[in-house]
N, C-alpha and C positions, 0 to 999 in steps of 0.2 A: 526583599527579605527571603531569604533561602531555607528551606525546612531543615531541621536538626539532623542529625546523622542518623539514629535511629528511625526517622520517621521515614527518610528515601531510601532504607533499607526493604522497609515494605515493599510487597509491590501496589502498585495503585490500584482502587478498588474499578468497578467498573462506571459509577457515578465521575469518579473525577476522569477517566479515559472518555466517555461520552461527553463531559462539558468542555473534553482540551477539542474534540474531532467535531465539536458542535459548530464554530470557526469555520470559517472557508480562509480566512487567513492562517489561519494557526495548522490547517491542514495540510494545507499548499506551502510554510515555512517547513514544515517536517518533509516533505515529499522531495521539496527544493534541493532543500541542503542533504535529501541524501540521494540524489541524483548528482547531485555536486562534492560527490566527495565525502562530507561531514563535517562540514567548515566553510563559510563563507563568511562576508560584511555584512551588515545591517545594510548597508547603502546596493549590495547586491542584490538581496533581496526585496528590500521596495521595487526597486529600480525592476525587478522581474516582474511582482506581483502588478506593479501599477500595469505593465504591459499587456499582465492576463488582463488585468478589470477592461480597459480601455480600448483593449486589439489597435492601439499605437505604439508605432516604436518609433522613436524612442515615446513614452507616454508622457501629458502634459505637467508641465514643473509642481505645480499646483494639487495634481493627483498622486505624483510620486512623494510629495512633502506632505498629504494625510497621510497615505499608507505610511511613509517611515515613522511618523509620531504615532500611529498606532501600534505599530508594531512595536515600536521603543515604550512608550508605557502601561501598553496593556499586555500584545498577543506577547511577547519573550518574556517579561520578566515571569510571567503565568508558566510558561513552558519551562523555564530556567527554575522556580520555584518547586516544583513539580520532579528535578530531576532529567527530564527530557531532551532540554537544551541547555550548554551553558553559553550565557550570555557573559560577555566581559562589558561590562558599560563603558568603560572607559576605552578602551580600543572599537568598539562595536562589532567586536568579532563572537561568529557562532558555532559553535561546535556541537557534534550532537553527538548526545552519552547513551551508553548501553540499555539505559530504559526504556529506549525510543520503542522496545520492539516487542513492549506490552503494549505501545499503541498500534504499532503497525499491524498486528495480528487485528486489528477490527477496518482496519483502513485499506483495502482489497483494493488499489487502484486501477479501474481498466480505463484504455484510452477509449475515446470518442467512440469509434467505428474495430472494440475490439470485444473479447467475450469474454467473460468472467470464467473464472476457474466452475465457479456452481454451477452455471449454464451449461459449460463444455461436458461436467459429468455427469449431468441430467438426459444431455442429447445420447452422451454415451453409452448410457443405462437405457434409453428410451430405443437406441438406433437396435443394440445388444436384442432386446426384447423380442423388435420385429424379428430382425435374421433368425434368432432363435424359434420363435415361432411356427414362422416358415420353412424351418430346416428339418423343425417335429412334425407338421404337416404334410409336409414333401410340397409346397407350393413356389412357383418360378423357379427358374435356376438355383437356385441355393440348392435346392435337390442332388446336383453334381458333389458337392461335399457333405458328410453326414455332422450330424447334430453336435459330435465328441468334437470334431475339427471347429464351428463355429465355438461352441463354448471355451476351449483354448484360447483361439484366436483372440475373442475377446478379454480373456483372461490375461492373456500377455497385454493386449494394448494398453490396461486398463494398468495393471503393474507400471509397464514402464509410464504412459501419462503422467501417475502418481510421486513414480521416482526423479524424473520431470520434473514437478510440481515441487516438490521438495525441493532439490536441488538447485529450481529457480531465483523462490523465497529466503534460502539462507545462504546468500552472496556463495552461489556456485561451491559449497562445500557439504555434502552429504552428512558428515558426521563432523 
């Protein structure tokens, strides 16, 4: 059952965005399909997701055939409802629509062994702090350059990072 046109006009509040990212399936189907593009199978996606659950590949027949009945009558038609994906039932193809990216703004994916955007400007603020610090004391080397040279320095890194950061998040197009 697909919401009315008015209603996917809205944008979604933050209740329904926390109940879609509450999922680890419904999270990993948005992540999936747009690391792949914005369109794939239902049978690709099980067929991936069973392979996370499992750390087998290919994953057992048995595991891959929950996930895909999950996915087919709970996690997409939810997502497809919602505006987010569309689901074709009858083909089992997935496409993911322009809404996705009131969910993606809460969904910060870092990998395993990588650092969050928060973290990297926390360390950067905190690294900033010291040298600055230091440069106003006159203590260790930092003495070699004056106060106005660190606070730039970090000014620019902190700029481009930022520019960066932007740039990263909306598929390599600044504006």
């Amino acid at each position: 059952m697909k919401l009315t046109e008015p209603e996917t006009e809205q944008e979604l509040d933050e209740s329904q965005i926390h109940n879609v990212l509450r999922n680890d399936r419904r999270r990993e189907a948005i992540r999936y399909l747009r690391e792949s593009g914005g369109s794939l199978t239902v049978d690709d996606l099980a067929e991936h997701i069973a392979t996370l659950e499992t750390d087998e590949a290919p994953a057992p027949r048995k595991v891959r055939k929950s996930v895909y009945v999950s996915l087919h009558q709970t996690h997409l038609p939810k997502l497809d409802d919602l505006g987010i994906v569309e689901y074709d039932q009858r083909s089992k193809e997935l496409t993911l629509e322009e809404r996705v990216r009131e969910v993606e703004v809460y969904m910060e994916v870092v990998p395993q062994h990588d650092v969050s955007w928060a973290t990297y400007y926390l360390g950067l603020g905190l690294l900033e702090a010291v040298v600055l610090l230091a440069a106003q004391f006159q203590l260790f080397s930092i003495q070699m350059l004056d106060f106005q040279f660190w606070a730039w320095f970090f000014l620019t890194f902190l700029v481009v990072s930022a520019g960066y950061h932007v740039y990263s998040g909306q598929e390599n197009s600044l504006f």
